[in-house]
C-alpha atoms as a printed R data frame, in Angstrom:
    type eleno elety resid chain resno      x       y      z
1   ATOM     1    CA   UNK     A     1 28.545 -56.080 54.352
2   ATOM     2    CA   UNK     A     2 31.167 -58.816 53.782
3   ATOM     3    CA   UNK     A     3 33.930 -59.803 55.181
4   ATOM     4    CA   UNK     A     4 36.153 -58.382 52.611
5   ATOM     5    CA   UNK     A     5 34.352 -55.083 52.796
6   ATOM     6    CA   UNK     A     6 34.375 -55.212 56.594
7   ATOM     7    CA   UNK     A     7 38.302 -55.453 56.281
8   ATOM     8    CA   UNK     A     8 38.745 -52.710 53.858
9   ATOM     9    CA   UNK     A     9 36.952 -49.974 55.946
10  ATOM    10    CA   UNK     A    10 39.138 -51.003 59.154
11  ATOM    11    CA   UNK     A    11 42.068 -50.926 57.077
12  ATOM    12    CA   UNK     A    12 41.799 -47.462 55.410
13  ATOM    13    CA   UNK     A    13 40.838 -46.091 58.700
14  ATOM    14    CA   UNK     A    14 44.350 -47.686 60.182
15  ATOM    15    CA   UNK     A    15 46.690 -46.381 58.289
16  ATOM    16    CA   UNK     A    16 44.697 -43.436 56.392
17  ATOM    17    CA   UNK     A    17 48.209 -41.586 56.806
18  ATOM    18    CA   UNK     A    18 50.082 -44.089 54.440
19  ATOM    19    CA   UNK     A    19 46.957 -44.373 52.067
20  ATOM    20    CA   UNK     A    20 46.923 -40.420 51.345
21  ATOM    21    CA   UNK     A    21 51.223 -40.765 50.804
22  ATOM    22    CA   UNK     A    22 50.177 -43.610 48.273
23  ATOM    23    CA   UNK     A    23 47.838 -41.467 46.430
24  ATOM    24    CA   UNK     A    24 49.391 -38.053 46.608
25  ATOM    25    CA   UNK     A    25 53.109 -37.426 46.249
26  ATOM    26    CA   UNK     A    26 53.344 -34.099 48.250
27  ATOM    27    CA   UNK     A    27 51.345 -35.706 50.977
28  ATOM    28    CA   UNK     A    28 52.984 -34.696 53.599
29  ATOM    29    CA   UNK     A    29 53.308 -30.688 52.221
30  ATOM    30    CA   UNK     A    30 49.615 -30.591 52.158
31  ATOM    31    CA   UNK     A    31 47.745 -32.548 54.967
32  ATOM    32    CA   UNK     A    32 48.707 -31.951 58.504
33  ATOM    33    CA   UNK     A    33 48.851 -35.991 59.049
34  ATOM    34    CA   UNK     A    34 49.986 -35.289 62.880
35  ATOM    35    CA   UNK     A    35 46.214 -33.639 63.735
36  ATOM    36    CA   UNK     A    36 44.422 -37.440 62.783
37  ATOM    37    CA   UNK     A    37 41.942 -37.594 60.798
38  ATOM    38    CA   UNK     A    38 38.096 -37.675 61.266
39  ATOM    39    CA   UNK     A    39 35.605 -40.501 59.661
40  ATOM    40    CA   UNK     A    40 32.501 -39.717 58.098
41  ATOM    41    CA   UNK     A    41 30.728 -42.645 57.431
42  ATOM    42    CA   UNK     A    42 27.286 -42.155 59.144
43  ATOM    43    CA   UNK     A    43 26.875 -38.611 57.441
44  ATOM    44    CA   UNK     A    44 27.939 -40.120 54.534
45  ATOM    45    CA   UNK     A    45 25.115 -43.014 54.967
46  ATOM    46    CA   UNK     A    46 22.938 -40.143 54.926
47  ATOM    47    CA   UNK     A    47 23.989 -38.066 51.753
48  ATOM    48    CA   UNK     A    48 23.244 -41.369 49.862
49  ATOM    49    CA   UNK     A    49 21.033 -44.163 51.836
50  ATOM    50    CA   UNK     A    50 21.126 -47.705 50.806
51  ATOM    51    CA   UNK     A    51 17.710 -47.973 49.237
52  ATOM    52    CA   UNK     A    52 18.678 -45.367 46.920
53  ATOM    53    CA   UNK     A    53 21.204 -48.245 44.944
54  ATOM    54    CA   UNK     A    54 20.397 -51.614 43.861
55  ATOM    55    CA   UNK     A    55 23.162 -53.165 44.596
56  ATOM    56    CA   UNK     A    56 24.938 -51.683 47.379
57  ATOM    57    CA   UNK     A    57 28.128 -54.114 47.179
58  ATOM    58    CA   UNK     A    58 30.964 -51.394 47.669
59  ATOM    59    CA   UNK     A    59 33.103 -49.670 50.313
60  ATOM    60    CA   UNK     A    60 32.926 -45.852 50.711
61  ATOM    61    CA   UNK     A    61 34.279 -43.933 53.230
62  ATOM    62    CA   UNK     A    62 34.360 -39.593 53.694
63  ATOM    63    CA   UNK     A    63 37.468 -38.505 55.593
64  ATOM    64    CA   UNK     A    64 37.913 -35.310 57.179
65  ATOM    65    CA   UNK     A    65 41.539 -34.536 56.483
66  ATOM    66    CA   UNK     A    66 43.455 -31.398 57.773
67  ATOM    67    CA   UNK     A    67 45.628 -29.231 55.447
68  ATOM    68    CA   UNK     A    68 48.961 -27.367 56.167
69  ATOM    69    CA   UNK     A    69 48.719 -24.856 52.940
70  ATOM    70    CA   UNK     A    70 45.644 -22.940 51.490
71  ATOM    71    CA   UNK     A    71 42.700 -21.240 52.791
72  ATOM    72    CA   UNK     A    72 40.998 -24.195 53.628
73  ATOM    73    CA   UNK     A    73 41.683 -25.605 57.066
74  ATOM    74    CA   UNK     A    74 40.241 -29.044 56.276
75  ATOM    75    CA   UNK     A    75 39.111 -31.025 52.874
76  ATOM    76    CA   UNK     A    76 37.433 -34.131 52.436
77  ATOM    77    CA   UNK     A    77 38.545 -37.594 50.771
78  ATOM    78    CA   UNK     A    78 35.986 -39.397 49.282
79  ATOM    79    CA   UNK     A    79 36.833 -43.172 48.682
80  ATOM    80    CA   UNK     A    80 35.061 -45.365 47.184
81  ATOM    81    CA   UNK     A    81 36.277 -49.579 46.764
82  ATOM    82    CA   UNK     A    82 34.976 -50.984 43.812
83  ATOM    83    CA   UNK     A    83 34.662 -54.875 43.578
84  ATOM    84    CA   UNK     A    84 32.361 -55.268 40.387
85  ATOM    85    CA   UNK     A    85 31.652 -53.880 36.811
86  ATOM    86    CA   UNK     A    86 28.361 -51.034 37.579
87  ATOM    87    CA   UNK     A    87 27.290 -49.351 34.608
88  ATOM    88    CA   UNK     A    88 26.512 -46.472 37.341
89  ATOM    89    CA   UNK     A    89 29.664 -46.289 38.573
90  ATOM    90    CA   UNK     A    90 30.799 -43.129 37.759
91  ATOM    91    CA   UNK     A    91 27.416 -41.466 38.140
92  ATOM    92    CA   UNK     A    92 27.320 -42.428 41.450
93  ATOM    93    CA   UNK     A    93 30.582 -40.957 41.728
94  ATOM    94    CA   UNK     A    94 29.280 -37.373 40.766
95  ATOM    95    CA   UNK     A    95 26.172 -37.968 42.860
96  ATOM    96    CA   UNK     A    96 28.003 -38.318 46.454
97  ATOM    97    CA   UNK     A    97 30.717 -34.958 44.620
98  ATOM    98    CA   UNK     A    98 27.775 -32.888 44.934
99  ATOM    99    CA   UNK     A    99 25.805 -33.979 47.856
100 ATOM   100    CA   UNK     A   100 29.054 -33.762 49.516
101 ATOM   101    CA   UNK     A   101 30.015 -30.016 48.350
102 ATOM   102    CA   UNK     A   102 26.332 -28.851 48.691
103 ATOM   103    CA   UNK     A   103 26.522 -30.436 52.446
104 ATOM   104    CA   UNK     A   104 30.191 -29.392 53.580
105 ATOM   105    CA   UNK     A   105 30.699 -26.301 50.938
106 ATOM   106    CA   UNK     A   106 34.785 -27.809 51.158
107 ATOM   107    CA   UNK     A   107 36.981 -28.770 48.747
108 ATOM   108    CA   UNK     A   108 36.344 -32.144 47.744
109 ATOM   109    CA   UNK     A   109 38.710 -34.962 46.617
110 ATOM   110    CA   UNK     A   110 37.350 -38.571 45.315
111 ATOM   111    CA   UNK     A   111 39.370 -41.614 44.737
112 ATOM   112    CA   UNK     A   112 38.044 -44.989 43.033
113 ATOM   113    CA   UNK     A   113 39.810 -48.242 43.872
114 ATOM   114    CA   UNK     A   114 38.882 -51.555 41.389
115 ATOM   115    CA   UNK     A   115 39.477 -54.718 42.936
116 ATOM   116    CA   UNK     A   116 37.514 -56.535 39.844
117 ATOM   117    CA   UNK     A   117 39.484 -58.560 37.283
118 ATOM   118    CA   UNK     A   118 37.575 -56.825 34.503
119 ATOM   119    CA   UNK     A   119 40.481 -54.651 32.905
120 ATOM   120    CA   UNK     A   120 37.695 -53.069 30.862
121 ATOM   121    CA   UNK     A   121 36.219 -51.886 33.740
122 ATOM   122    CA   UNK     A   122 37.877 -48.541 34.447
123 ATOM   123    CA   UNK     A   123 35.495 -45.629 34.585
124 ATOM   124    CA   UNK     A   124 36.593 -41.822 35.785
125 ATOM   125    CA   UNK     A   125 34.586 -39.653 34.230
126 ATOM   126    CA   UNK     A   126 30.976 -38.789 34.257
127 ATOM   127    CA   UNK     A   127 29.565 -36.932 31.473
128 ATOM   128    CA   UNK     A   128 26.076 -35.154 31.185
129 ATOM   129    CA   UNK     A   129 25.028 -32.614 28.330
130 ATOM   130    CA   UNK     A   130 21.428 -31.406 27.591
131 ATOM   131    CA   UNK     A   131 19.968 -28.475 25.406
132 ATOM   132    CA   UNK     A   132 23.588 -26.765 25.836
133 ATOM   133    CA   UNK     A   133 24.056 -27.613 29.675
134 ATOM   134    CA   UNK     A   134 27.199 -29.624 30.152
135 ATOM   135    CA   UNK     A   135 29.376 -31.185 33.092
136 ATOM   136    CA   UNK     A   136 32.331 -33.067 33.022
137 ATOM   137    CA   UNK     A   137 33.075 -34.588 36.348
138 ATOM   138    CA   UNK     A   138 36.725 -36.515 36.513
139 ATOM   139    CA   UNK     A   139 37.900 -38.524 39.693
140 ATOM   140    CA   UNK     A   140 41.018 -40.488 40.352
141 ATOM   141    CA   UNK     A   141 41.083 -43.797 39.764
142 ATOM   142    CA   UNK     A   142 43.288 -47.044 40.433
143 ATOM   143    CA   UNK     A   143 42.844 -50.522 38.749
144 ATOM   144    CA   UNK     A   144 44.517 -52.675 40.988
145 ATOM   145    CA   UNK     A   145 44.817 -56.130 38.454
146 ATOM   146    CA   UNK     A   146 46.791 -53.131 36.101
147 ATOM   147    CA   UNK     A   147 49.427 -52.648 39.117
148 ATOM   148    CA   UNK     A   148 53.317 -53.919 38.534
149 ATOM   149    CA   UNK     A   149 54.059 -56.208 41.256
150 ATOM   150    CA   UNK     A   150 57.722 -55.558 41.073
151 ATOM   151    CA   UNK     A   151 57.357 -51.857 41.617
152 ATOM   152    CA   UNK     A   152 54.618 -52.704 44.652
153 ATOM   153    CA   UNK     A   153 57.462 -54.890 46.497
154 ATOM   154    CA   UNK     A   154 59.846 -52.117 45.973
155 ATOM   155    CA   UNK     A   155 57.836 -49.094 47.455
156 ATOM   156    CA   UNK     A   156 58.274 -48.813 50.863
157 ATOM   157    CA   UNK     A   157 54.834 -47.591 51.877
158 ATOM   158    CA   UNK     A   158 52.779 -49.787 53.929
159 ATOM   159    CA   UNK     A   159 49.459 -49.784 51.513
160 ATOM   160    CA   UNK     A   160 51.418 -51.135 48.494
161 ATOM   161    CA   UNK     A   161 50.887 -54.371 51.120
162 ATOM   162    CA   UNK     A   162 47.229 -54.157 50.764
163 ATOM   163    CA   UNK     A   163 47.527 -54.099 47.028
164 ATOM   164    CA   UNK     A   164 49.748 -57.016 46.396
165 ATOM   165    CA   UNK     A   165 47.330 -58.853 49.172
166 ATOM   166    CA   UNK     A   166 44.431 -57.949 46.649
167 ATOM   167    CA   UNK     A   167 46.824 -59.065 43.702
168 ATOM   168    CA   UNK     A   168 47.375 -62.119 44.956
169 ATOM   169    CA   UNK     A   169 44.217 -62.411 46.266
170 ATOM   170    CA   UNK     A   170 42.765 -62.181 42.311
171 ATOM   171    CA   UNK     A   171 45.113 -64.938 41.326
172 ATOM   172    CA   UNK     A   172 43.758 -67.300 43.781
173 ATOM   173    CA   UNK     A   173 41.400 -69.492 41.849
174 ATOM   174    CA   UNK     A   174 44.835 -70.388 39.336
175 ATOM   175    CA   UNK     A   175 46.518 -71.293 42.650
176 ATOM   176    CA   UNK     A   176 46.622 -74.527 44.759
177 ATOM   177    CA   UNK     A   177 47.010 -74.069 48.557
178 ATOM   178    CA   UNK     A   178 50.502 -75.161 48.360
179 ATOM   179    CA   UNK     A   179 51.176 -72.341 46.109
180 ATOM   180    CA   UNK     A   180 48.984 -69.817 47.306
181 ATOM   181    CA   UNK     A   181 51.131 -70.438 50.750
182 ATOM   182    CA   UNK     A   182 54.172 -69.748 49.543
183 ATOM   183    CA   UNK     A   183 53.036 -66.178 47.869
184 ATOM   184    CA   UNK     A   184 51.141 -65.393 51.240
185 ATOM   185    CA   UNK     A   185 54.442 -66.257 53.472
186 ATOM   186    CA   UNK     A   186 56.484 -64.438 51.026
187 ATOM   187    CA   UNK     A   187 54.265 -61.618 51.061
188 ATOM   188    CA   UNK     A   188 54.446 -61.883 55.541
189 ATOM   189    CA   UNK     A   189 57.926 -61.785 55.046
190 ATOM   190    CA   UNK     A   190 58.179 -58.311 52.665
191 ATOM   191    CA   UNK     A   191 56.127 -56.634 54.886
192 ATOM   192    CA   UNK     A   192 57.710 -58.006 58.551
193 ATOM   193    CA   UNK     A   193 61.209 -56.573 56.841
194 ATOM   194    CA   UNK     A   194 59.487 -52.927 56.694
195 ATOM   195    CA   UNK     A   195 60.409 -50.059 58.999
196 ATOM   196    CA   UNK     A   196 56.685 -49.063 60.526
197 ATOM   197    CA   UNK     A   197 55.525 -49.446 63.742
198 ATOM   198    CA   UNK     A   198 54.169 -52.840 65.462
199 ATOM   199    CA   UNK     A   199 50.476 -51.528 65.695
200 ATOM   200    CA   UNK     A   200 50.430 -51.148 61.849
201 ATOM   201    CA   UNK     A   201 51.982 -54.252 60.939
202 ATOM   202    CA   UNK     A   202 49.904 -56.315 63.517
203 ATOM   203    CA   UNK     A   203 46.709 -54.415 61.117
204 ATOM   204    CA   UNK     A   204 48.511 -55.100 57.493
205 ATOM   205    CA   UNK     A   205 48.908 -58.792 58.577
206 ATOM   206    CA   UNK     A   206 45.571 -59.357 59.805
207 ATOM   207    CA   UNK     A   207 44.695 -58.067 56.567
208 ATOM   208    CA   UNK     A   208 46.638 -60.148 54.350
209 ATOM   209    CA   UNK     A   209 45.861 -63.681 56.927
210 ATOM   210    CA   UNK     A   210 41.771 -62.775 56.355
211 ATOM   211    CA   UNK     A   211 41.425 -61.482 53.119
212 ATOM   212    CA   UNK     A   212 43.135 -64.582 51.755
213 ATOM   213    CA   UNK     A   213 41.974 -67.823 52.628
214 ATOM   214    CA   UNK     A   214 42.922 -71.621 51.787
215 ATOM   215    CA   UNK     A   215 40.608 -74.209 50.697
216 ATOM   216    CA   UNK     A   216 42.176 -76.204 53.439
217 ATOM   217    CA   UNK     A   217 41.749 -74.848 56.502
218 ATOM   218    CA   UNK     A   218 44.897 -76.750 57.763
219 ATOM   219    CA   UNK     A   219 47.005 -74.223 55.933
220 ATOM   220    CA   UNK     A   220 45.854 -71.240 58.128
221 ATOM   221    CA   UNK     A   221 47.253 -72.907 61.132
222 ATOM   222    CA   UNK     A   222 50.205 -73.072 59.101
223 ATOM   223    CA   UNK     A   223 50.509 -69.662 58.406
224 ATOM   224    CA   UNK     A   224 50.071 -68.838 61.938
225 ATOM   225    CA   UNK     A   225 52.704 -71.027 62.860
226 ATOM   226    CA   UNK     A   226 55.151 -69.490 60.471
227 ATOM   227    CA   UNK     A   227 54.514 -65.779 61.036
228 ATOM   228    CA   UNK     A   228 54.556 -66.983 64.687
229 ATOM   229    CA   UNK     A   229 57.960 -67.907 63.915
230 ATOM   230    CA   UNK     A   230 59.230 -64.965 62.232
231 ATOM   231    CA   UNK     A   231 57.959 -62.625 64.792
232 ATOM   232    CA   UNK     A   232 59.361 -63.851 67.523
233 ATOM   233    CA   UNK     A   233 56.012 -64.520 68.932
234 ATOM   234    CA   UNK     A   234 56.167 -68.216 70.181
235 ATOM   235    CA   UNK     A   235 53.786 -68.099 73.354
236 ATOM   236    CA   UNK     A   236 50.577 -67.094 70.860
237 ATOM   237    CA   UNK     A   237 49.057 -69.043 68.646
238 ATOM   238    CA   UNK     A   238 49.335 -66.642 65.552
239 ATOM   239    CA   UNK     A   239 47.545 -64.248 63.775
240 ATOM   240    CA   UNK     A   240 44.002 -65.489 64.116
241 ATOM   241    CA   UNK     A   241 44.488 -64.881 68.080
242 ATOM   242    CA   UNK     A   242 44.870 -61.043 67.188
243 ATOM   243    CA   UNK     A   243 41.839 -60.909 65.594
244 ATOM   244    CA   UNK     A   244 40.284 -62.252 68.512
245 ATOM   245    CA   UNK     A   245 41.960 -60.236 71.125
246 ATOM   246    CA   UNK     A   246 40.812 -57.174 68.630
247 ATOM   247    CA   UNK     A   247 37.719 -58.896 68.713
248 ATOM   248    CA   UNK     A   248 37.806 -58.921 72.689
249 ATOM   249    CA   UNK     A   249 38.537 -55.083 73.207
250 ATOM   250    CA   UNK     A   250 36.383 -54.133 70.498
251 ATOM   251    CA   UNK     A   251 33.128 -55.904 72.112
252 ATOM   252    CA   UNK     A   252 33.983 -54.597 75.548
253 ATOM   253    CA   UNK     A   253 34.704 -51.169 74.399
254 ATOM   254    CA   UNK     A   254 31.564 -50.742 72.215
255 ATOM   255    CA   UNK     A   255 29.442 -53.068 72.925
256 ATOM   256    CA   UNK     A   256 26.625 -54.244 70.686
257 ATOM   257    CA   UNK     A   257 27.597 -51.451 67.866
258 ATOM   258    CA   UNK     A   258 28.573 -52.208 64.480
259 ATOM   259    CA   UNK     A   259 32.222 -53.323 65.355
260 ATOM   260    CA   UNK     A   260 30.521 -55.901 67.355
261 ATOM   261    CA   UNK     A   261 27.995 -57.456 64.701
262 ATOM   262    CA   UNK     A   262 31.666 -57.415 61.992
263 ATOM   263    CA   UNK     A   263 33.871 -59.396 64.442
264 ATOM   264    CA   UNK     A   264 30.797 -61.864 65.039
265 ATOM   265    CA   UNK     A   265 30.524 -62.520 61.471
266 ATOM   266    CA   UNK     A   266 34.357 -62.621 61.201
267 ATOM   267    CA   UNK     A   267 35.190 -64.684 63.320
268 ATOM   268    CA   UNK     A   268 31.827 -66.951 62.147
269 ATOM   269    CA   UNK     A   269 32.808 -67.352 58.711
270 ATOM   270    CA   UNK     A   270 36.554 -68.760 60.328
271 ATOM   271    CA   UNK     A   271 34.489 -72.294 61.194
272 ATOM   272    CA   UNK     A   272 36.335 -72.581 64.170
273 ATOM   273    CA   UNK     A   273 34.329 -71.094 66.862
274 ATOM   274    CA   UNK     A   274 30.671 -71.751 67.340
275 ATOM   275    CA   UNK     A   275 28.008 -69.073 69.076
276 ATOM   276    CA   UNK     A   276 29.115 -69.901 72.862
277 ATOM   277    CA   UNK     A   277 32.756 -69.263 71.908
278 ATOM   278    CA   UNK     A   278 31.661 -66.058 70.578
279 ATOM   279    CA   UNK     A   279 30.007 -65.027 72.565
280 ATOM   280    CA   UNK     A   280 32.263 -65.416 75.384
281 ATOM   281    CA   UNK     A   281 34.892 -63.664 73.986
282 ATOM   282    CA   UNK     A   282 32.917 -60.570 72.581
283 ATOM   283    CA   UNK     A   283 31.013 -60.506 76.257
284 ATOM   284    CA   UNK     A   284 27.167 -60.198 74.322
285 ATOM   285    CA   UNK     A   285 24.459 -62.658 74.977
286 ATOM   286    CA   UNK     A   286 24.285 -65.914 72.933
287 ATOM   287    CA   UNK     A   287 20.990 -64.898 71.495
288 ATOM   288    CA   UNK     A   288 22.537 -61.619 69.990
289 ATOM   289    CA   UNK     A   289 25.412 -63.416 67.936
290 ATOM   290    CA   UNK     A   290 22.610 -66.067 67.065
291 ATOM   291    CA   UNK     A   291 20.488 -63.015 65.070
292 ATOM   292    CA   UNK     A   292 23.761 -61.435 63.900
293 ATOM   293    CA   UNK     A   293 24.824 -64.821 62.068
294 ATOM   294    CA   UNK     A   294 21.239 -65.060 61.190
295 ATOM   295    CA   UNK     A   295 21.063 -61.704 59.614
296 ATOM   296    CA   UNK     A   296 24.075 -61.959 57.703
């Protein structure tokens, strides 16, 4: 898993409230967003293994979402980010609907994010007839090079962040660092002005500081600097620094798990700390970020 693919799975899990109000207008009429929400990703793992696809370059995530109206006490969200044009797309799509169902026997949801720059790329329907046997299997989708920036800046809710981050994010090879600075601190700035609570902003802005990197490393500092600035937060030395004191918690909390081997890689691919430094702060052995990096 990538960086990039490492950041979208915290992110969806961080503020799964605001991504379900992005996707569904009566949100908050038909999940009971105050009971949490419960991840599924192992189980999922299982439903549909790895060596079952080629190229298994994607997010997906099951989430175990409660509901206020209906029969049904719980449903299940099936998301699935999308960085590349796959023929098999929206087969694959069907195949996890009805492992899913057959598994859970609960109402199933599936949304399809596209972070490609392929516009033609767009499936949402999977289609099979044979000998008179038919199914017609439609999901929602969301092409995020198709989105209106103007409309993104405007709406309040804190994923439209994430999706201008990806949007700019696309335009990046057309950008210099100069440039691409200015977007990115303009970008800090929209979401700093928002009314949503310190946890979830520290989350969006790690977001938007790792998912969109400079060429020259000297501009990162920059960006630290400034966002240090705007917050208020003078005594730290920026964003990257909240990454590593996630970094810290998560590697004392659990360990050698998978949070563990993401931050190591994370924090690796920065180029400013080396396998001691890493260590230290994660609190594993030396040799243990040596195989991670190793096995990257």
């Amino acid at each position: 898993m990538n960086k990039d693919d490492t950041l979208w799975k915290g992110i969806l899990e961080n503020i799964c409230d605001d991504f379900l109000k992005f996707f569904f207008e009566d949100a908050e009429k038909l999940f009971d967003l105050e009971r949490g929400f419960q991840f599924l990703d192992k189980e999922l793992e299982q439903l549909f293994p790895t060596n079952e696809i080629e190229s298994p370059k994607f997010v997906d995530k099951l989430v175990k979402v409660y509901t206020k109206t209906g029969e049904e006490d719980w449903i299940l969200v099936h998301i699935e980010v999308q960085g590349y044009d796959d023929k098999d797309f929206a087969k694959r799509m069907f195949t996890y609907f009805y492992r899913i169902l057959d598994k859970y026997g609960k109402p199933v949801t599936a949304i399809a994010i596209f972070t490609d720059t392929n516009k033609k790329f767009h499936p949402g329907v999977y289609e099979y007839k044979y000998l008179g046997s038919k199914i017609i299997y439609e999901f929602n989708t969301y092409k995020i090079i198709e989105q209106d920036e103007t409309e993104l800046i405007e709406n309040e809710n804190p994923f439209a962040i994430i999706v201008l981050t990806v949007l700019l994010a696309l335009k990046k090879k057309k950008l210099d660092d100069e440039s691409l600075f200015d977007l990115k601190y303009s970008l800090a700035k929209n979401l700093l002005r928002r009314k949503i609570s310190k946890k979830k902003i520290d989350d969006l802005l790690i977001f938007l500081q790792r998912y969109i990197t400079f060429a020259d490393q000297g501009y990162n500092a920059k960006f630290d600097k400034e966002i240090g600035e705007l917050t208020g937060n003078q005594k730290s030395m920026g964003i990257r620094e909240m990454v590593l004191d996630k970094a810290e918690k998560k590697g004392i909390e659990k360990g050698v798990e998978k949070a563990t081997v993401a931050f190591i890689i994370s924090l690796w691919e920065t180029g400013n700390h080396n396998v001691s430094q890493i260590a230290s702060l994660l609190k594993v052995s030396e040799e243990f970020v040596q195989n991670t990096i190793a096995s990257k």
